[in-house]
C-alpha positions in Angstrom: -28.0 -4.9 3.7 -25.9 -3.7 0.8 -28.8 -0.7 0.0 -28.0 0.4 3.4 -24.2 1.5 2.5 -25.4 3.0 -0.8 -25.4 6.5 0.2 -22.0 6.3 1.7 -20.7 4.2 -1.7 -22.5 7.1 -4.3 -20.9 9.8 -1.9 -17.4 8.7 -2.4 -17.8 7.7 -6.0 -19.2 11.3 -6.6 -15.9 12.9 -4.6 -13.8 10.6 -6.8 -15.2 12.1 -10.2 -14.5 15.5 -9.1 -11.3 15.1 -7.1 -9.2 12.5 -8.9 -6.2 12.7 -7.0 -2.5 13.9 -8.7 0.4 12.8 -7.1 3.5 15.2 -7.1 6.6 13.4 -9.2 9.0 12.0 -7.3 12.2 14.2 -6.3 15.4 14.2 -8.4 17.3 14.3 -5.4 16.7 10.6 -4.0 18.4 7.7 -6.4 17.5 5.1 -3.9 14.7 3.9 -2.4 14.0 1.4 0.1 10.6 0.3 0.7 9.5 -0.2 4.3 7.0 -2.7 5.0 3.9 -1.1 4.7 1.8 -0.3 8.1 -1.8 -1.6 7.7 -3.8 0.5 10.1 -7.1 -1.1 9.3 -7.4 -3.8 12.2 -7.7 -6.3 9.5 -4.9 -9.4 9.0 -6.0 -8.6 4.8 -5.1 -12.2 3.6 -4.2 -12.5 -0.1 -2.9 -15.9 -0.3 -1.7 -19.0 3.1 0.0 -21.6 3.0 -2.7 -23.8 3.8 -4.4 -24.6 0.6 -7.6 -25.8 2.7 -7.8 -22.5 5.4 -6.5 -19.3 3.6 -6.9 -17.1 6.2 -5.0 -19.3 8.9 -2.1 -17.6 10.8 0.9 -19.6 9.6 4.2 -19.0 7.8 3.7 -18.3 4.1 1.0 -15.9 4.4 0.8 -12.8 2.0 -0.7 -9.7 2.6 -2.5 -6.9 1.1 0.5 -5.1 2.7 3.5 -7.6 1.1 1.2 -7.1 -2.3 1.1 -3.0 -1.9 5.5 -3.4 -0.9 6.1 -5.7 -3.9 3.6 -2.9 -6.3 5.2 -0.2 -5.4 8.7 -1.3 -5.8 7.6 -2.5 -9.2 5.9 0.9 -9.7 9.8 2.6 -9.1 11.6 0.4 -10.6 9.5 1.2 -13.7 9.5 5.3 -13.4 13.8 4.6 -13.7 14.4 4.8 -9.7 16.8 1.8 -7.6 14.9 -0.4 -5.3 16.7 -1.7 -2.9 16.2 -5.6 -2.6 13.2 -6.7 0.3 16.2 -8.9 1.6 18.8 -5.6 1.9 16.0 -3.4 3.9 15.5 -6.4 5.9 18.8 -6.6 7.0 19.0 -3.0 7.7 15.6 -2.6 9.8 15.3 -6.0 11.1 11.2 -7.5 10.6 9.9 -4.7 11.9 6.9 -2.5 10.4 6.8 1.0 11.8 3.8 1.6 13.5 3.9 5.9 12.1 5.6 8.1 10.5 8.1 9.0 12.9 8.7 5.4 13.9 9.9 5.1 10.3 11.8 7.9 10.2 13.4 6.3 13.1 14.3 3.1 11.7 16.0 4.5 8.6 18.0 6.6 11.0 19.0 3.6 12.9 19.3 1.5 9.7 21.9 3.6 8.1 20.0 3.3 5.1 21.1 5.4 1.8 18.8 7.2 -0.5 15.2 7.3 1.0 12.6 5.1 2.1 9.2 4.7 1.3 6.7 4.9 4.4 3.2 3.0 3.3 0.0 3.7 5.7 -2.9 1.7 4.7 -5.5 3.4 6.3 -8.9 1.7 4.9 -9.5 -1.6 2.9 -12.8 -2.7 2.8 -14.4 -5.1 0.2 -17.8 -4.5 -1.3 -20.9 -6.8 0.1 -20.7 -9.2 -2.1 -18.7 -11.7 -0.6 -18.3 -13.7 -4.0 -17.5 -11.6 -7.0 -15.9 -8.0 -4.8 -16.5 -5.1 -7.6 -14.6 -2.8 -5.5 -12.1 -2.5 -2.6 -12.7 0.8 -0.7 -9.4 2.2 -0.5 -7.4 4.9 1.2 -3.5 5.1 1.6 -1.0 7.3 2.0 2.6 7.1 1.4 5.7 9.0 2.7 9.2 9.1 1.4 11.9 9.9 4.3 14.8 11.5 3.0 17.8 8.8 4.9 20.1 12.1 5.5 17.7 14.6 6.8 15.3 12.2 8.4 13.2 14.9 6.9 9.6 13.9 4.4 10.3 14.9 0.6 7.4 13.7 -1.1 3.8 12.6 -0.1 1.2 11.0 -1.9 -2.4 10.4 -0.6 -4.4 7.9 -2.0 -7.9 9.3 -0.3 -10.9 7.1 0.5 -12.3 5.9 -2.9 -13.8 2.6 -4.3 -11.1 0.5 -6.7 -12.6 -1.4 -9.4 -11.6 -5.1 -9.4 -12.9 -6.0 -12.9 -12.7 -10.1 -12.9 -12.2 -10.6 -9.4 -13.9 -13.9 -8.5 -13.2 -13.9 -4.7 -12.1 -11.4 -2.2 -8.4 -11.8 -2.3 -8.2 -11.4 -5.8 -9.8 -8.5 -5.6 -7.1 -7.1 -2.8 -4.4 -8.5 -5.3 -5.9 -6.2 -8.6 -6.4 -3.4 -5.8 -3.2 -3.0 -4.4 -1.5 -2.9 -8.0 -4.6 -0.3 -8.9 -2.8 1.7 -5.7 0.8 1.4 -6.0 0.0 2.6 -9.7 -2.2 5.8 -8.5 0.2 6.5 -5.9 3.3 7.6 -8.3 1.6 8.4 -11.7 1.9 12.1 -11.7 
């Protein structure tokens, strides 16, 4: 089963020794930036972590997501490269709990959310664990993120993660893997 993806897996880990992606610094121009919750595209809950020690993939208050992992990453990410974060609780307030379902939706809800600065648009577009259901190797990966300028309504920077495996050194099950993955991202996403 797994030789049958092996073309498909050499393919991409050929483009990502060739194309190792740069993204473009962030601009000078936005202090602030509020990170939406991410949009996971992928048809796929992506469990990290439940509440229920016994079924972690059960739908119940407490869960965490690959997408709450890639928000809290990239925040981190910011906060490190010298740019304000607004607090998860502060966009919250602004927007409400919704995720925008695009890029437009987004630029909608900072519009209607008065928010300052920008905001961060995250689209996770693939997320896919290796074969190996026990020790994941790699996540296949590919993300792209927006920031919306809160004046203009208009995009200032992009950054696309494109379709590559992530190495999850260690990881002993899958959700540990999507944990070391999603920091691997956030970290890709604004290392210029």
């Amino acid at each position: 089963m797994i030789y049958r993806h092996l073309p498909l897996l050499l393919l991409v880990l050929s483009l990502h020794c060739t194309h190792a992606p740069i993204a473009p610094p962030l601009p000078a121009t936005v202090q602030t930036i509020a990170v939406l919750p991410p949009n996971n595209r992928t048809g796929d809950l992506l469990l990290v972590e439940s509440a229920s020690f016994w079924d972690p993939e059960a739908a119940r208050p407490g869960r965490v997501t690959v997408a709450d992992a890639l928000a809290t990453d990239a925040r981190a990410q910011l906060e490190r490269r010298g740019v304000k974060v607004m607090a998860p609780e502060a966009v919250t307030a602004a927007i409400g709990n919704q995720t925008p379902g695009s890029l437009e939706e987004a630029a909608a809800l900072v519009a209607r959310g008065k928010l300052e600065g920008g905001a961060l648009y995250l689209e996770i577009r693939r997320w896919d664990a290796d074969m190996s259901p026990l020790h994941p190797r790699r996540i296949l990966v590919a993300v792209e993120a927006h920031l919306i300028d809160a004046a203009t309504g208009q995009v200032v920077w992009t950054a696309h993660y494109s379709l590559r495996p992530v190495p999850t050194p260690g990881a002993i099950t899958r959700w540990v893997a999507y944990t070391i993955a999603a920091r691997k991202v956030a970290e890709g996403l604004f290392t210029p």
